[in-house]
N, C-alpha and C positions, 0 to 999 in steps of 0.2 A: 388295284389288285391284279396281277398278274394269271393267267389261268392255271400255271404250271405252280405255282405256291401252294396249292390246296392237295397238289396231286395224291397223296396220300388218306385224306379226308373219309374219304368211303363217302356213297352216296347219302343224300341230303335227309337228312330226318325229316315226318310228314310237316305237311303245312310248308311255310317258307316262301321261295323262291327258286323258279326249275324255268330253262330254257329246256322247253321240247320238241326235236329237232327232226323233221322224218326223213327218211333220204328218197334221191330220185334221179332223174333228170327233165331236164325243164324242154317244154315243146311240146305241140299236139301229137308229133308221132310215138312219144313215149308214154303218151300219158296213161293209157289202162293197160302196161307191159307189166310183167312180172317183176321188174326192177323199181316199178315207182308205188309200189305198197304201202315204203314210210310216206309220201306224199296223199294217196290217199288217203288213209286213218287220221292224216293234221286236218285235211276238208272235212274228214266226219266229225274230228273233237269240234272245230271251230264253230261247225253247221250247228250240231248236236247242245254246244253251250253260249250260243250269238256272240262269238267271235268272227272278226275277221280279219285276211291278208291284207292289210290297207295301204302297206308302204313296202318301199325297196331299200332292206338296209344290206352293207356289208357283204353285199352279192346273195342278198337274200331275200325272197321275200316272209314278211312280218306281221303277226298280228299280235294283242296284246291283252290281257285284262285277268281276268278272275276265274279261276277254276278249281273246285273243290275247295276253297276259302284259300288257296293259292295266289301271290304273283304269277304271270309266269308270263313269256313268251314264247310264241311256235313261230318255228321257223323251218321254210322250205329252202333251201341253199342251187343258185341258179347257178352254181359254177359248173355243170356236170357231176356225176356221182366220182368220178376216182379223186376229185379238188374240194370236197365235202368239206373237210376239215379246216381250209385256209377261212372258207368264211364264218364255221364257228367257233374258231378260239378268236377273231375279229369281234364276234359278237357277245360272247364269255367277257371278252376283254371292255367291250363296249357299256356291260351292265354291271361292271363288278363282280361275276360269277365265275366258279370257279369248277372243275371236272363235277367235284363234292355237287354240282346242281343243274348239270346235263342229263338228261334222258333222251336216250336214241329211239328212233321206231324206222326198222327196215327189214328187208325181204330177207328169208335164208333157205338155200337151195337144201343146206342137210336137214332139215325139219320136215315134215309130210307136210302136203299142203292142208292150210286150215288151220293148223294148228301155232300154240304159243309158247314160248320159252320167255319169261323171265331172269334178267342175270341181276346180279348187283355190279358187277364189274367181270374181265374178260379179255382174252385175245380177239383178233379182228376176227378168226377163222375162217382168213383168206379175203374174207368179202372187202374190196377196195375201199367202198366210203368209209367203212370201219376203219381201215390200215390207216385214211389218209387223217381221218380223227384222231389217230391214238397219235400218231408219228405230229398232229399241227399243234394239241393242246399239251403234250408231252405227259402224258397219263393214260391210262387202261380203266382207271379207278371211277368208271358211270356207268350208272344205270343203261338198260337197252330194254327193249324190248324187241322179240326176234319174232316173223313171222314165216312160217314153214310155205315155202312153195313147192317140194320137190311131187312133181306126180306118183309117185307109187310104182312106175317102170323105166326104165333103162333109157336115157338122153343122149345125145351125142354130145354135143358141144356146150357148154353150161354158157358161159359168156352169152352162146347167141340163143339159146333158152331163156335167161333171162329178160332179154330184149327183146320177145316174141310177145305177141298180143296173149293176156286172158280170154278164154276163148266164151264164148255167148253164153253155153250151156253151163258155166260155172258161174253167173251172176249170181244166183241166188245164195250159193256158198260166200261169193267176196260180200256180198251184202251184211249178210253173217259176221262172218271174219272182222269188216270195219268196225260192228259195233261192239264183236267182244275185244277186241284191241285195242277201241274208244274207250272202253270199260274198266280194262286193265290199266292204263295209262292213267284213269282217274285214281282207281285205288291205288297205284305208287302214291300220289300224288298226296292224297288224303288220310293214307292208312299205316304209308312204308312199304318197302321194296321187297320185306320177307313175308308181309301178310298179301301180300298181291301175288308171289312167287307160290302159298300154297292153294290162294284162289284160283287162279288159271293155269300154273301149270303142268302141261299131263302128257304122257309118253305112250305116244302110239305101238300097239302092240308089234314087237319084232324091231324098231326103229333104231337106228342107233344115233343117242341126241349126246352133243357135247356135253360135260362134266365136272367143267371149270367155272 
């Protein structure tokens, strides 16, 4: 099965089989940056359910087993964040899965930080590993789950925002944030993508969160 045959499916009914995929980039310099969020939440589900990264598939690394009475596979993608996509329709392709059983988990500058958006499907809304996912497995039609990093005041340059360390004094928040994310990503998993969308997600007073 090809990944673009399903494109229309709409995300996976609960239970099944779900490749979920966090975005980042690979390397100790990136690793507690505001761009590698989906990367940390896949350590907290694996940690959180004794999973783990055990192997290098597809330019990915991979771990595999049971969650929520799920198949699934998590997968961190080492290709850089804007090459995101070439290695997961490699691995859609590689399990017989299709957009219908992708789940995304990545950072988003327009969300206040802490906070979560739920989609069932969607545009990239600029952010690159999203572009380069919709543009590799030729579908928009998957779940995501969005995490809000923007501070609450005026940035200059978003790209090199992104790529800027978490700073000390919000540990205790991202600790927060991993597990209600951990959390979220279960009940897609277990429950459906609409009963998770009115569990967690909530609009910060004044914010302006996308719509689609």
């Amino acid at each position: 099965m090809l990944p673009g045959e399903v494109a229309e499916a709409g995300p996976a009914p609960c239970g099944g089989r779900w490749l979920i995929a966090g975005l980042g980039n690979p390397g100790g310099e990136y690793e507690k940056t505001w761009h590698n969020l989906g990367f940390l939440v896949l350590d907290r589900l694996a940690e959180s359910n004794g999973l783990r990264f055990s192997r290098r598939e597809c330019q990915a690394m991979v771990g595999s087993g049971k969650l929520a009475g799920a198949d699934v596979w998590l997968a961190k993608p080492q290709t850089f964040m804007n090459l995101s996509g070439s290695s997961l329709a490699r691995l859609l392709q590689k399990y017989e899965l299709g957009p219908a059983n992708l789940l995304l988990v990545y950072d988003d500058l327009d969300l206040p930080w802490t906070h979560i958006r739920i989609r069932p499907k969607g545009s990239s809304g600029g952010h690159k590993g999203v572009q380069s996912t919709i543009r590799e497995i030729g579908s928009s039609e998957f779940a995501r789950v969005r995490l809000g990093i923007h501070p609450g005041h005026e940035i200059g340059d978003g790209a090199d925002f992104v790529l800027s360390p978490i700073r000390r004094g919000q540990a205790k928040e991202l600790d927060a944030l991993l597990d209600e994310a951990s959390r979220a990503v279960e009940s897609i998993v277990s429950e459906g993508v609409d009963k998770a969308m009115a569990k967690f997600n909530r609009r910060a007073p004044g914010s302006k969160l996308e719509e689609e």
